[in-house]
C-alpha positions in Angstrom: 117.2 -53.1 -36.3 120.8 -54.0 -36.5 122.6 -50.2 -37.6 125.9 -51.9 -38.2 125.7 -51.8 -42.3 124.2 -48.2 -42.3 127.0 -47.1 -39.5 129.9 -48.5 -41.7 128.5 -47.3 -45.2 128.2 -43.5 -43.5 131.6 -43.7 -42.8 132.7 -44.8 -46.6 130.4 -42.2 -47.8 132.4 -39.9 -45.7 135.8 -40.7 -46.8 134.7 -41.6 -50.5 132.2 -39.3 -51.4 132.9 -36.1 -48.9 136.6 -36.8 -48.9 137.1 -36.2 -45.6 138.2 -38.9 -42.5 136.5 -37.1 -39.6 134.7 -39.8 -37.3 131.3 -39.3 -36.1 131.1 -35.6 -36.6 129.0 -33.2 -38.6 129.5 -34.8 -42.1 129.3 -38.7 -40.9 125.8 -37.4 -39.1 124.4 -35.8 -42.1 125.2 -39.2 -44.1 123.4 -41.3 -41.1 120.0 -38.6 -41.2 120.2 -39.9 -45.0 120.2 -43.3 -44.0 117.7 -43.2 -41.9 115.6 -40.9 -43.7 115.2 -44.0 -46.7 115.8 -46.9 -43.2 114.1 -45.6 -40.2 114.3 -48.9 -38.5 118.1 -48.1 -38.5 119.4 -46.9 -34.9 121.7 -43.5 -35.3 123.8 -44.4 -32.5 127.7 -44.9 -32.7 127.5 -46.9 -30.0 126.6 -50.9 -30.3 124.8 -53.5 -27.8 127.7 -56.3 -28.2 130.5 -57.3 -26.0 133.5 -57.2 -28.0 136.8 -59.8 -26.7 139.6 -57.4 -25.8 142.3 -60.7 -25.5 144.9 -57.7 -25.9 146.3 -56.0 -22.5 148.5 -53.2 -21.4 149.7 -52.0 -17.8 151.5 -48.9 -17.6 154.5 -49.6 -15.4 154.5 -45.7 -13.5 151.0 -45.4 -12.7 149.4 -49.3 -13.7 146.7 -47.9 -15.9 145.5 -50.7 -18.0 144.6 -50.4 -21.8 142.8 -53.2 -23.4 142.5 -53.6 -27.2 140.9 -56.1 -29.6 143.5 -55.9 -31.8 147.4 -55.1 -31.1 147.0 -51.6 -31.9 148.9 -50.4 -29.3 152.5 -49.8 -29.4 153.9 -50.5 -25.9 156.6 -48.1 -26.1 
């Protein structure tokens, strides 16, 4: 089953209930066992099965690492 919904509610019940803005870490998991305890079709992964389009690239001109982003998130300087 897609965990998508259940991932991303975790997370707001992390900053909005726990107040806190950790990632995937001790409180985030806790909120995910809850999830799945009531959902145990959803996966606990934070990891997904899609491709996602990184149209966004940067080379590093001193040693021409490459950083690709979905979004420009990444300030070149």
């Amino acid at each position: 089953m897609c965990s998508t919904l259940g991932h991303e509610l975790a997370h707001a019940a992390v900053w909005v209930v726990s107040h806190s803005n950790e990632g995937h870490g001790r409180i985030w998991q806790g909120w995910m066992q809850r999830i799945h305890a009531l959902y145990p079709g959803f996966d606990m992964s934070t990891r997904h099965g899609y491709a996602i389009h990184k149209p966004h690239r940067w080379q590093c001109n001193a040693c021409n690492g490459l950083e690709t982003r979905h979004s420009k998130s990444v300030k070149p300087t």
